[in-house]
Each structure stands twice: as C-alpha cells, then as structure tokens.
TIKOLTI-43318 format. One record per atom (N, C-alpha, C): residue number from 1; residue in three letters; atom name; x, y, z. Coordinates in Angstrom, 1 decimal. Layout:
BEGIN
NUM Ala CA X Y Z
...
END
This chain:
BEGIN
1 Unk N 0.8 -1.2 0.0
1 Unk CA 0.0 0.0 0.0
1 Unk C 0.9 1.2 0.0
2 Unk N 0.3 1.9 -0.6
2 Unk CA 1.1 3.5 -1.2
2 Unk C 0.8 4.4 0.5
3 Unk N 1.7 4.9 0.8
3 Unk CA 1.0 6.1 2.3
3 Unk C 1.5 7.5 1.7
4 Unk N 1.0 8.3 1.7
4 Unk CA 1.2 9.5 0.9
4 Unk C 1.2 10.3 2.0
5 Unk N 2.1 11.4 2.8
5 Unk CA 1.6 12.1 3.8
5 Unk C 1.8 13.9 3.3
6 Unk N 1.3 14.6 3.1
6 Unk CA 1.2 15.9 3.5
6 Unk C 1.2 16.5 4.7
7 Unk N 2.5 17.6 4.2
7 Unk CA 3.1 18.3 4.9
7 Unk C 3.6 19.9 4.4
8 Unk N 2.7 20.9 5.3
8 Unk CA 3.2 21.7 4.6
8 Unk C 4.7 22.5 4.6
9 Unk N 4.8 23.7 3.7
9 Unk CA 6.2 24.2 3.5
9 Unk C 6.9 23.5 2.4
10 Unk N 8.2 23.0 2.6
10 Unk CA 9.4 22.1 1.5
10 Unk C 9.3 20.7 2.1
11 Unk N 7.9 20.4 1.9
11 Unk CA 8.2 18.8 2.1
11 Unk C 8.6 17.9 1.0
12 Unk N 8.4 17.4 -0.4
12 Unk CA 8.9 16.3 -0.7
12 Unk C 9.7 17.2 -2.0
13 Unk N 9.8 16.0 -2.8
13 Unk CA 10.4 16.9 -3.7
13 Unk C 9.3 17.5 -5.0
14 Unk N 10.1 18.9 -5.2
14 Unk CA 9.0 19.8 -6.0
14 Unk C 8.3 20.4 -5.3
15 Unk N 8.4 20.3 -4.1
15 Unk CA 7.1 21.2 -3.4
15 Unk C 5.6 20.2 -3.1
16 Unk N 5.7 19.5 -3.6
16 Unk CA 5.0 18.0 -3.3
16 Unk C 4.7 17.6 -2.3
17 Unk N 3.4 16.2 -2.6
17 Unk CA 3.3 15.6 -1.3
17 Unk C 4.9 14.4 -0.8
18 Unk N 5.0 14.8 0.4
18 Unk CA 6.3 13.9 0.7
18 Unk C 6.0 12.3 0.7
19 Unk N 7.0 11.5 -0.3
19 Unk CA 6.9 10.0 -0.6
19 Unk C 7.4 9.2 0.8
20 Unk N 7.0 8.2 1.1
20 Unk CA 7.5 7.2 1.5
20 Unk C 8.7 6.7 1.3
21 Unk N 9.8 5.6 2.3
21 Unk CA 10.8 4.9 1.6
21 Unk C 10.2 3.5 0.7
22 Unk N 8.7 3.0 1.2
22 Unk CA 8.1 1.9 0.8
22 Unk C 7.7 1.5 -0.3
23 Unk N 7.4 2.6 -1.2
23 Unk CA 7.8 2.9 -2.6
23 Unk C 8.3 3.7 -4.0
24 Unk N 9.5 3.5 -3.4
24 Unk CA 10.5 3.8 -4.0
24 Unk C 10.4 3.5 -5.5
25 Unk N 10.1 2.0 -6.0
25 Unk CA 9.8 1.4 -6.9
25 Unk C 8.5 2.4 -7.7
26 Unk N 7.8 2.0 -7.2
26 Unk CA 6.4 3.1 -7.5
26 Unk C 7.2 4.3 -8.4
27 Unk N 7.8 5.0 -7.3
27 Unk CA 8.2 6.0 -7.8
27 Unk C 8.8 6.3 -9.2
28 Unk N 10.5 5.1 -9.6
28 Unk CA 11.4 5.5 -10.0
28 Unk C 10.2 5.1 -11.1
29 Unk N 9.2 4.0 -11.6
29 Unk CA 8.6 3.9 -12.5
29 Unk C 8.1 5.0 -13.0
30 Unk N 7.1 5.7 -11.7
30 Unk CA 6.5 6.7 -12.6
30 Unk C 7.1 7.8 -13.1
31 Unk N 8.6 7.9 -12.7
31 Unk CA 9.3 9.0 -12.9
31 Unk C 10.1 8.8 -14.1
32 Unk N 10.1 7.3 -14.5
32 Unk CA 10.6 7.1 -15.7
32 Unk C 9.6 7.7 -17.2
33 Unk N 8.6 7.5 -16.3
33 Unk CA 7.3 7.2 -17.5
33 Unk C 7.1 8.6 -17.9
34 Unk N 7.5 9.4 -16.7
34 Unk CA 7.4 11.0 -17.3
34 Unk C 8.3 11.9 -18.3
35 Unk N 9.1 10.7 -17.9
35 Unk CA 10.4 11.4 -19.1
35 Unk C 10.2 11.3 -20.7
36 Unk N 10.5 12.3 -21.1
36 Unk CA 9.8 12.6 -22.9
36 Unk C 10.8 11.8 -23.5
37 Unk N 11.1 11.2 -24.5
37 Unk CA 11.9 10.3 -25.0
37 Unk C 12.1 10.9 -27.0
38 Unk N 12.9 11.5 -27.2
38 Unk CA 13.5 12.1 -28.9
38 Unk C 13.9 10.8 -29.0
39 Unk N 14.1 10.5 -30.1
39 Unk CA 14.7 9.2 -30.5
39 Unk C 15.9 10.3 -31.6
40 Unk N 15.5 11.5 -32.5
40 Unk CA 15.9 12.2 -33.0
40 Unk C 17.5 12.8 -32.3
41 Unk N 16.8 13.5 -30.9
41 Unk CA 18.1 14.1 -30.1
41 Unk C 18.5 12.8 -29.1
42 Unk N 18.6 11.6 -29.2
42 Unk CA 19.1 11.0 -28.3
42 Unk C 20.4 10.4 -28.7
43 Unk N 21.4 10.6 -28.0
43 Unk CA 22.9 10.5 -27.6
43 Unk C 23.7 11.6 -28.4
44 Unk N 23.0 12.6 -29.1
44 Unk CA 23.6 13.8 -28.9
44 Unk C 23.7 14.7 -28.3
45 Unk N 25.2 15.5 -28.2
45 Unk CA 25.9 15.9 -27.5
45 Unk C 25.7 17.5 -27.5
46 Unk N 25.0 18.1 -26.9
46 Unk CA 23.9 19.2 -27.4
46 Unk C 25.6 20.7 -26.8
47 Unk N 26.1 20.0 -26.2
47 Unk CA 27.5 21.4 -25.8
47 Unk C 28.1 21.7 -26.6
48 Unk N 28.4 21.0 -27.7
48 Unk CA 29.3 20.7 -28.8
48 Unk C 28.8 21.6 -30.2
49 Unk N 26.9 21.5 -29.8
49 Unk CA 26.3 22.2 -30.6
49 Unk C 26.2 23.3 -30.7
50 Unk N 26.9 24.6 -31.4
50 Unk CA 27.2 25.9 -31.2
50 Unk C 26.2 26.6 -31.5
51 Unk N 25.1 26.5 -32.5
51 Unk CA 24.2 26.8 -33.5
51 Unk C 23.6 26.2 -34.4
52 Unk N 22.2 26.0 -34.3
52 Unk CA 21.6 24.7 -34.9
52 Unk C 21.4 25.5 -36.1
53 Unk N 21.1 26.9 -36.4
53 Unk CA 21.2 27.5 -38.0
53 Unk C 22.3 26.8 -38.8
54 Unk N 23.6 27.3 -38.1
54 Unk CA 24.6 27.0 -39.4
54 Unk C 24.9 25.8 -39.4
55 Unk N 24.2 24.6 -38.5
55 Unk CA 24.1 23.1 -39.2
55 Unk C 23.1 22.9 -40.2
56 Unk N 21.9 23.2 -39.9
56 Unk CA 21.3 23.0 -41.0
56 Unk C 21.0 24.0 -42.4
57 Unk N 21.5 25.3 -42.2
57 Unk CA 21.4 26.0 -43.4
57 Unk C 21.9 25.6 -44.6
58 Unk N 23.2 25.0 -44.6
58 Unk CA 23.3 23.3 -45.9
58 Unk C 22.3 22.7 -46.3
59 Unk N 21.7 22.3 -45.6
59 Unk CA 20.9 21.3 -46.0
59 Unk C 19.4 22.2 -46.4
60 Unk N 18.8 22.8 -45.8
60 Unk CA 18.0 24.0 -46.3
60 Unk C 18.2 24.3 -47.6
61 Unk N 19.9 25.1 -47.9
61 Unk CA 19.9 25.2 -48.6
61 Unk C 19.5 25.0 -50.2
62 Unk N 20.1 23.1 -49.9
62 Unk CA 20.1 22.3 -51.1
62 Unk C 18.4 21.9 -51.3
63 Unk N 17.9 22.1 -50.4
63 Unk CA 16.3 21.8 -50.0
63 Unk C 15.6 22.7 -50.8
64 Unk N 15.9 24.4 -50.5
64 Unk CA 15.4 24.7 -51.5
64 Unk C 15.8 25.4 -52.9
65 Unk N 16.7 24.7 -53.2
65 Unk CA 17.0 24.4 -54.4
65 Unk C 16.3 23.2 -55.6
66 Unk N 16.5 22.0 -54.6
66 Unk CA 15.4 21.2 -55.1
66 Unk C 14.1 21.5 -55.1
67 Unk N 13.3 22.4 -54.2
67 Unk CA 12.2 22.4 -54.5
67 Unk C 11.9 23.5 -55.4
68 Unk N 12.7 24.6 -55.7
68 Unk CA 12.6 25.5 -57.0
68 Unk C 12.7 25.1 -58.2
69 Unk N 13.9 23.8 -58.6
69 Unk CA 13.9 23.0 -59.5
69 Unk C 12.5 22.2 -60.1
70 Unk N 11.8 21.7 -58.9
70 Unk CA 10.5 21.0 -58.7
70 Unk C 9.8 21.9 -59.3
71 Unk N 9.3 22.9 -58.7
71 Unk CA 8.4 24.1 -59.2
71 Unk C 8.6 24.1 -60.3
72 Unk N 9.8 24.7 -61.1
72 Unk CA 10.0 25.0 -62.1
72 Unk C 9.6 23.6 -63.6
73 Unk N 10.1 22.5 -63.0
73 Unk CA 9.4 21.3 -63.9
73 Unk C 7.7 21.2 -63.8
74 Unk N 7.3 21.5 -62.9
74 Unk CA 5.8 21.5 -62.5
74 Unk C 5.4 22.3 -63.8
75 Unk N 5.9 23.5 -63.3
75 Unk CA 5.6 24.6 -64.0
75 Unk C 5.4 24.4 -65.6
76 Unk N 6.6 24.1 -65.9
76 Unk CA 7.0 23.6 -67.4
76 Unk C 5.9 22.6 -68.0
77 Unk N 5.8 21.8 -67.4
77 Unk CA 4.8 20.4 -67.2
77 Unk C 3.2 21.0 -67.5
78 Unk N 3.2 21.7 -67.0
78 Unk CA 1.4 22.1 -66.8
78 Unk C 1.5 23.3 -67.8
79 Unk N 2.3 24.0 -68.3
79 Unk CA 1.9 24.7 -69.4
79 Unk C 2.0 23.8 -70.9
80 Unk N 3.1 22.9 -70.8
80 Unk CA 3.0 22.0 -72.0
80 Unk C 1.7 21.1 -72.0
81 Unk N 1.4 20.7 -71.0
81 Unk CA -0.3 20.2 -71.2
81 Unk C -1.3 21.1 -71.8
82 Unk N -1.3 22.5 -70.6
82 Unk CA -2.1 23.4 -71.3
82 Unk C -2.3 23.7 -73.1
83 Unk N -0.8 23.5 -73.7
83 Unk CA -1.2 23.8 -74.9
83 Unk C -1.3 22.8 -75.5
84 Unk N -1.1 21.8 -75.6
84 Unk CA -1.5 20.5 -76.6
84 Unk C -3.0 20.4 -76.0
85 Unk N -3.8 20.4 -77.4
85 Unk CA -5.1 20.6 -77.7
85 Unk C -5.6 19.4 -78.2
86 Unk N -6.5 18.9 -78.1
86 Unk CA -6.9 17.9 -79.2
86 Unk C -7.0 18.4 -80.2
87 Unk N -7.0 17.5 -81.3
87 Unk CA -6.6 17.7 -83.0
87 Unk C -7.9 18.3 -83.0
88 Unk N -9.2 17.3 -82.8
88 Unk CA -10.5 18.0 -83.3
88 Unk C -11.0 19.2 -82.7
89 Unk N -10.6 19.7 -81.3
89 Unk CA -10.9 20.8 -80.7
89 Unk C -10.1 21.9 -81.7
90 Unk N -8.9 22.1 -81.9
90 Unk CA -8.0 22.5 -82.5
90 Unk C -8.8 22.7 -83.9
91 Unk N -9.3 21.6 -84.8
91 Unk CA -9.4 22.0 -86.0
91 Unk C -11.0 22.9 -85.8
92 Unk N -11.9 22.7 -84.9
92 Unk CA -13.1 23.0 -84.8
92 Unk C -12.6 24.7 -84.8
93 Unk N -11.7 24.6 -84.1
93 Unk CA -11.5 26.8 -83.9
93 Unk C -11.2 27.2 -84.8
94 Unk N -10.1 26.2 -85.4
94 Unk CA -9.8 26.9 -86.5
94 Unk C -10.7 26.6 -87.6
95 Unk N -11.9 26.0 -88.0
95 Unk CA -12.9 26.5 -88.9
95 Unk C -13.9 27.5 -88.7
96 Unk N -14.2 27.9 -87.1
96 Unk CA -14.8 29.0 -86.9
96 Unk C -14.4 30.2 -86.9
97 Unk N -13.3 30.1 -86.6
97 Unk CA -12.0 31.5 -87.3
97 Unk C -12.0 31.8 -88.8
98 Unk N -11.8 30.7 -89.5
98 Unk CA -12.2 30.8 -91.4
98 Unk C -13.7 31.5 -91.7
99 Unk N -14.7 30.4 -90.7
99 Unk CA -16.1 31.0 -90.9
99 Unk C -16.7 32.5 -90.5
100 Unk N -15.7 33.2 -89.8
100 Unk CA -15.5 34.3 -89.0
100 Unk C -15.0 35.3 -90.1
101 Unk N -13.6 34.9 -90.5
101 Unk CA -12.8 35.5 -91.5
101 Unk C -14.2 35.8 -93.1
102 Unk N -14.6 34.8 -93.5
102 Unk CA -14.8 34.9 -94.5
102 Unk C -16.4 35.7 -94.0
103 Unk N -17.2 35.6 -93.2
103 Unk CA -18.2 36.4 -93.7
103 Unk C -18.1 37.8 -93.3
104 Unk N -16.9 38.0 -92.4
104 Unk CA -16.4 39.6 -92.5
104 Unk C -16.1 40.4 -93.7
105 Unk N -15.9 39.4 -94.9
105 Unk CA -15.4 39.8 -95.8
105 Unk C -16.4 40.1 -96.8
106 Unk N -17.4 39.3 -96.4
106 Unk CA -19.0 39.4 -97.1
106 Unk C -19.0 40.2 -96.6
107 Unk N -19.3 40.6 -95.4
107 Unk CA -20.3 42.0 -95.0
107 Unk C -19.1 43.1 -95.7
108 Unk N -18.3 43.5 -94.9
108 Unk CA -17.4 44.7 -95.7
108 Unk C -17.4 45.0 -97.5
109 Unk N -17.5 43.3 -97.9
109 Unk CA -17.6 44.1 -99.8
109 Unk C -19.1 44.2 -99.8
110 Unk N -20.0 43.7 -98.8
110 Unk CA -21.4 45.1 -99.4
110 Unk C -21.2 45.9 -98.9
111 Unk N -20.9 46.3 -98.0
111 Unk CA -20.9 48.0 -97.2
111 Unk C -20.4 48.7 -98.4
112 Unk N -18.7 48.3 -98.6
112 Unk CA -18.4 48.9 -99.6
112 Unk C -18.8 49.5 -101.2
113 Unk N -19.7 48.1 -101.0
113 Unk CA -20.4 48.2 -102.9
113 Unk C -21.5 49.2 -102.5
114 Unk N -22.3 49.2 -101.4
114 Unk CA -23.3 50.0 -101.5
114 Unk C -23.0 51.5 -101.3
115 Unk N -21.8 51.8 -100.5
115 Unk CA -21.6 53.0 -99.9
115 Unk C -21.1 53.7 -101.2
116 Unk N -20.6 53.0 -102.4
116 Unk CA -19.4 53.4 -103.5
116 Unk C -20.9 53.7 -104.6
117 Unk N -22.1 52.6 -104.5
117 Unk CA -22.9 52.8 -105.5
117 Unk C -23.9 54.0 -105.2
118 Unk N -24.4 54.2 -103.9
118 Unk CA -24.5 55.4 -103.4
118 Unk C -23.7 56.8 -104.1
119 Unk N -22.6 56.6 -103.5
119 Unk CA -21.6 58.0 -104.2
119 Unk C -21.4 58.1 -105.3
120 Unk N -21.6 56.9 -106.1
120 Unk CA -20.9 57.2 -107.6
120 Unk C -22.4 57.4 -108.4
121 Unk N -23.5 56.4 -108.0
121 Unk CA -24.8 56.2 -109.3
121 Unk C -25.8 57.3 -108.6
122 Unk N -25.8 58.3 -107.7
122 Unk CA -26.8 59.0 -107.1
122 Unk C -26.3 60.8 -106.9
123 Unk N -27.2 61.3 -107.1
123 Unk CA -26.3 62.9 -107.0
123 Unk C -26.3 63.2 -105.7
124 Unk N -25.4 63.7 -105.2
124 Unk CA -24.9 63.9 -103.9
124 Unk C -25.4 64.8 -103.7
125 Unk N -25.6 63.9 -102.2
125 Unk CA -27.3 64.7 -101.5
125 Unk C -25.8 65.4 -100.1
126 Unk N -25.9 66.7 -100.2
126 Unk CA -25.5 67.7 -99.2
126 Unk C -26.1 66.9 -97.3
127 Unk N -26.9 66.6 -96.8
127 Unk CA -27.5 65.8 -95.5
127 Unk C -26.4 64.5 -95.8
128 Unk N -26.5 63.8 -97.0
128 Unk CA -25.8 62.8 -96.3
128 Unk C -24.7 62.2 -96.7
129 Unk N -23.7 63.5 -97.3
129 Unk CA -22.6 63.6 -97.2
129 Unk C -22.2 64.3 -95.9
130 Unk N -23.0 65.3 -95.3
130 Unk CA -22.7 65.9 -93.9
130 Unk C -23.2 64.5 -92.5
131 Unk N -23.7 63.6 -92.9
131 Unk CA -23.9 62.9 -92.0
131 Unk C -22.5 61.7 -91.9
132 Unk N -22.4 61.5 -93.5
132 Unk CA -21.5 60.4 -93.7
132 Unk C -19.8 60.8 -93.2
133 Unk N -19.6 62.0 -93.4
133 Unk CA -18.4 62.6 -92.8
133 Unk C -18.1 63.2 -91.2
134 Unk N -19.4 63.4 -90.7
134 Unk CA -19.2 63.4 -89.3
134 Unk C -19.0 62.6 -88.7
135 Unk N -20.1 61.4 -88.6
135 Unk CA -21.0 60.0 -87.6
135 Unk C -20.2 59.2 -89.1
136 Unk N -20.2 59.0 -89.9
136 Unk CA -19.6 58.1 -90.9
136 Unk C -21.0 57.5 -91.2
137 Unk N -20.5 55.5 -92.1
137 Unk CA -21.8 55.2 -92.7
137 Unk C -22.5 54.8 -91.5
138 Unk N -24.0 55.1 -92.0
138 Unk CA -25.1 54.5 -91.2
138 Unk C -25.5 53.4 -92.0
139 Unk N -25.5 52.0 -91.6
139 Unk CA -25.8 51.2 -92.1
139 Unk C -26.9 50.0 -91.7
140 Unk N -28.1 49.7 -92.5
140 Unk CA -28.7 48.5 -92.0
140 Unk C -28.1 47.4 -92.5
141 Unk N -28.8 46.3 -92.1
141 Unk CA -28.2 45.2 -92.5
141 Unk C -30.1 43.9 -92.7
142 Unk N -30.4 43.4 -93.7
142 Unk CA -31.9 43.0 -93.3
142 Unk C -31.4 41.6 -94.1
143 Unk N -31.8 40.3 -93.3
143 Unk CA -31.7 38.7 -93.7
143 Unk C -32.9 38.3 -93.4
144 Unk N -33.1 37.7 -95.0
144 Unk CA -34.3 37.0 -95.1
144 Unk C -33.9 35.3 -94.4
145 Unk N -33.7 34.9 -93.1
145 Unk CA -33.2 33.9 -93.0
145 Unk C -34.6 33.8 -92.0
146 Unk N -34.4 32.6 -91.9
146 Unk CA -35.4 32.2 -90.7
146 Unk C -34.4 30.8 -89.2
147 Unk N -34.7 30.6 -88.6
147 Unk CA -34.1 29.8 -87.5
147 Unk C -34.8 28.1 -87.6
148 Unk N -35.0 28.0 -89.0
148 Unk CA -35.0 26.1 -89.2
148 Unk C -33.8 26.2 -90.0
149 Unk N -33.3 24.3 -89.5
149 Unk CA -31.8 24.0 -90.3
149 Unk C -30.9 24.8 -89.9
150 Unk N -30.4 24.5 -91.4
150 Unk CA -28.9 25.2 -91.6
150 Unk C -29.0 26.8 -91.4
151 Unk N -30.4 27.1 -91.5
151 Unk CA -30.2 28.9 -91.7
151 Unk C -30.0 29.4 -90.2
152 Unk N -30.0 28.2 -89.2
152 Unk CA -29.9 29.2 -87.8
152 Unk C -28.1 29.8 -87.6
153 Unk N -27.4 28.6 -88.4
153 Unk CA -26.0 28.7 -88.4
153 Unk C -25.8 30.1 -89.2
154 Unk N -26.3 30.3 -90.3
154 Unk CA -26.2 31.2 -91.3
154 Unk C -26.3 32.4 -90.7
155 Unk N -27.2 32.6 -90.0
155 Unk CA -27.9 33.6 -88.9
155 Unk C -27.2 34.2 -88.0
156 Unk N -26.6 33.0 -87.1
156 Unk CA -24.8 33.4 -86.7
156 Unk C -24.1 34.3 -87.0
157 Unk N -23.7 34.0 -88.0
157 Unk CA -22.6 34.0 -88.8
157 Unk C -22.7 35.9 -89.3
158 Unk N -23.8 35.8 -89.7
158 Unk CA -24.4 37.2 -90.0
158 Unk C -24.4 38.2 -89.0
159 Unk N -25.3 37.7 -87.9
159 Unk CA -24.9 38.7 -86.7
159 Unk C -23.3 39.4 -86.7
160 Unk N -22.4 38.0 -86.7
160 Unk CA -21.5 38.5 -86.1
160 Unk C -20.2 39.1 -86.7
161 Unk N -20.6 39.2 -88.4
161 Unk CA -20.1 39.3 -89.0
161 Unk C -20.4 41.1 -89.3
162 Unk N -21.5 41.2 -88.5
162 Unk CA -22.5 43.0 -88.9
162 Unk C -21.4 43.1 -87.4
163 Unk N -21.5 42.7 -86.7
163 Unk CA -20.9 43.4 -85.4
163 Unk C -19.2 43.4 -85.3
164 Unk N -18.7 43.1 -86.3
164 Unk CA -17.5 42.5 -86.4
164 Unk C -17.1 44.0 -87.5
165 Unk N -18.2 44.6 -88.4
165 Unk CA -17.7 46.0 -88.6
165 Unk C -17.5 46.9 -88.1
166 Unk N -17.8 47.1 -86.8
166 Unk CA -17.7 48.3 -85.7
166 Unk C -16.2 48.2 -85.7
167 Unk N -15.5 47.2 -86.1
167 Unk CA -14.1 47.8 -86.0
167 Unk C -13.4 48.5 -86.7
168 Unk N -14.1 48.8 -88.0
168 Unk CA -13.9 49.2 -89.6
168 Unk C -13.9 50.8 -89.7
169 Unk N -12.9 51.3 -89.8
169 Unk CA -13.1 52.9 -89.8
169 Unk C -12.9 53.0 -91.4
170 Unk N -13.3 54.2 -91.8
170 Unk CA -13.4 54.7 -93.2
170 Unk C -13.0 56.5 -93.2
171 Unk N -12.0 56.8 -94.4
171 Unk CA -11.4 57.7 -94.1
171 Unk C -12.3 57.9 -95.8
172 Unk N -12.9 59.4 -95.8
172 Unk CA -13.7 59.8 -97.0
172 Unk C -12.6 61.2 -97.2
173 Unk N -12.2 61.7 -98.3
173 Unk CA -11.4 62.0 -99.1
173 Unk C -12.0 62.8 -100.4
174 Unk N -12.2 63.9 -100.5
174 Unk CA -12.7 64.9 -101.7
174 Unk C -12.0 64.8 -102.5
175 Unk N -12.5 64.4 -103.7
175 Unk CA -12.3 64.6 -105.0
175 Unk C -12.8 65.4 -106.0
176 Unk N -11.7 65.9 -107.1
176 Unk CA -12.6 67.1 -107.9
176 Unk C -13.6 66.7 -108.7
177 Unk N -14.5 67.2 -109.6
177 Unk CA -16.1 66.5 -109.8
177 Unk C -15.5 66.4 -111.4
178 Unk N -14.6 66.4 -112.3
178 Unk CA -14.0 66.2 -113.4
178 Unk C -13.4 64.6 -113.4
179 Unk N -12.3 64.4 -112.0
179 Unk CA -12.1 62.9 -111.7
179 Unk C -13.3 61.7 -112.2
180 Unk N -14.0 62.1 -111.5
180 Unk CA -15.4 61.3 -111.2
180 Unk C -16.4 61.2 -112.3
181 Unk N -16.0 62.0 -113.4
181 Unk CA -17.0 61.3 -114.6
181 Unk C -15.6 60.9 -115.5
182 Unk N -14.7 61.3 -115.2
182 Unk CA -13.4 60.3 -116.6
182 Unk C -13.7 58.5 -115.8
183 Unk N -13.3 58.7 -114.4
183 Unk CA -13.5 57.3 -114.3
183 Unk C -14.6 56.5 -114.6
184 Unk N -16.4 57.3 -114.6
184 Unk CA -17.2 56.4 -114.8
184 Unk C -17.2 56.5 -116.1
185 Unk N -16.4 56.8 -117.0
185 Unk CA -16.4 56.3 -118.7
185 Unk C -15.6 54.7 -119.0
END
C-alpha cells in the first residue's frame, strides 16, 4: 500500500506531497514514464552544438534548391499540357475563325459596294454627305433567314459578321467632280 503524507512548506520533492521509503519502486517507475523520450536528439551531444542555423542552413539550402527546380518542372509540365489541344478541338476553332474570317469579308464588300454605288450612281445629296463625314456610314443590315436548319448557323454567322464592322473605320477623301465622270467612262 502506497502512504502518501502531507506536509506543509518544502516537504517532498517539488514542493509536493512527501513519498514514503516503501515505494520507491512506485516512484522510479513513474518517474521514468514522465520522461519525454527524442529518439531524433538522443545520444547527442547538445554542448558541442554551437548553432543549430549553421548546421542545417546546408541542408536547407540544397532543399530549396530542389524544391525551385521542382516548381519549375511543375511549371514547365502544366503549361506544356495546357497547350497541346486535341486535334478536333483545334481544328473546330480553327474553322470557326475561317467561318468568321470569310463572312467579315461578305459584309465589308457590301458595305463597300453600297456605300461606292451610293456616291458614284446618285447625285450627292448635301444631309448625307454631312452625315457620312461626321457620324460616318449609317448602315442596316436585313436577312431573309429564318431559324429552321442550316439557316440558324447562317444567322450566326451574319450577326457576327455585322458586329465585327464596328471595327472598320473609313477615311472619306474629296475629290474634284472632273475625276469622277473620266472614271465612270
């Protein structure tokens, strides 16, 4: 049996209740059990150790070196994914870029045919040459298309091909009125 007695002041050790001689055993056990155990710091010689920075700043070092190298392969790695495309994804953009290209090209040669047949086959109306040189052309655009089939694609294509002139500036230029009937001969 354990006898534990309390006593005040500096009775056992720590300031504690004072132990018995009867268990001793008791004791050295549980005083073993309290001890924290490094398997890491164990049987090194911690006096010897002047500064744990400039042991390990070596190894740090090369640490993060390797791991900037890492990064940098990551890095490399995931943009070369990023751009390899599939073939059919790839070829699909690039036919709606063609399909893009070419009906910009429709709309602009009517703008132009109309805006030229305008100035050249009509007598120049004073309003809208003063409109056309401030605000530039005003232009509609009207498609007999309807949204069955193929004409919804068509339809597309036209929208974005009218909206795709707003990037188109036009620079209008006076010419003397002699030029303009030698050329329409």
């Amino acid at each position: 049996p354990m006898s534990v007695t309390v006593s005040g002041g500096a009775g056992g050790r720590n300031g504690g209740p004072k132990r018995t001689n009867s268990d001793d055993a008791i004791n050295k056990a549980v005083d073993c059990a309290n001890v924290v155990r490094n398997k890491f710091t164990e049987g090194l010689d911690f006096s010897t150790i002047t500064d744990w920075t400039t042991e390990l700043r070596p190894s740090m070092r090369k640490l993060r070196q390797a791991m900037d190298g890492l990064l940098k392969t990551a890095r490399l790695t995931h943009s070369v994914f990023r751009v390899q495309e599939d073939r059919r994804t790839a070829q699909k953009a690039c036919n709606v870029r063609y399909r893009r290209h070419v009906c910009f090209s429709q709309a602009l040669t009517a703008l132009v045919t109309a805006l030229m047949a305008k100035l050249w086959c009509q007598k120049p109306d004073p309003v809208f040459l003063l409109v056309l040189t401030t605000v530039g052309p005003l232009v509609s655009f009207e498609g007999l298309l309807s949204y069955y089939g193929d004409e919804v694609d068509m339809w597309g294509d036209m929208v974005v091909a009218v909206e795709d002139l707003q990037t188109v500036g036009f620079t209008m230029a006076r010419c003397p009125p002699n030029t303009r009937q030698e050329q329409a001969v």
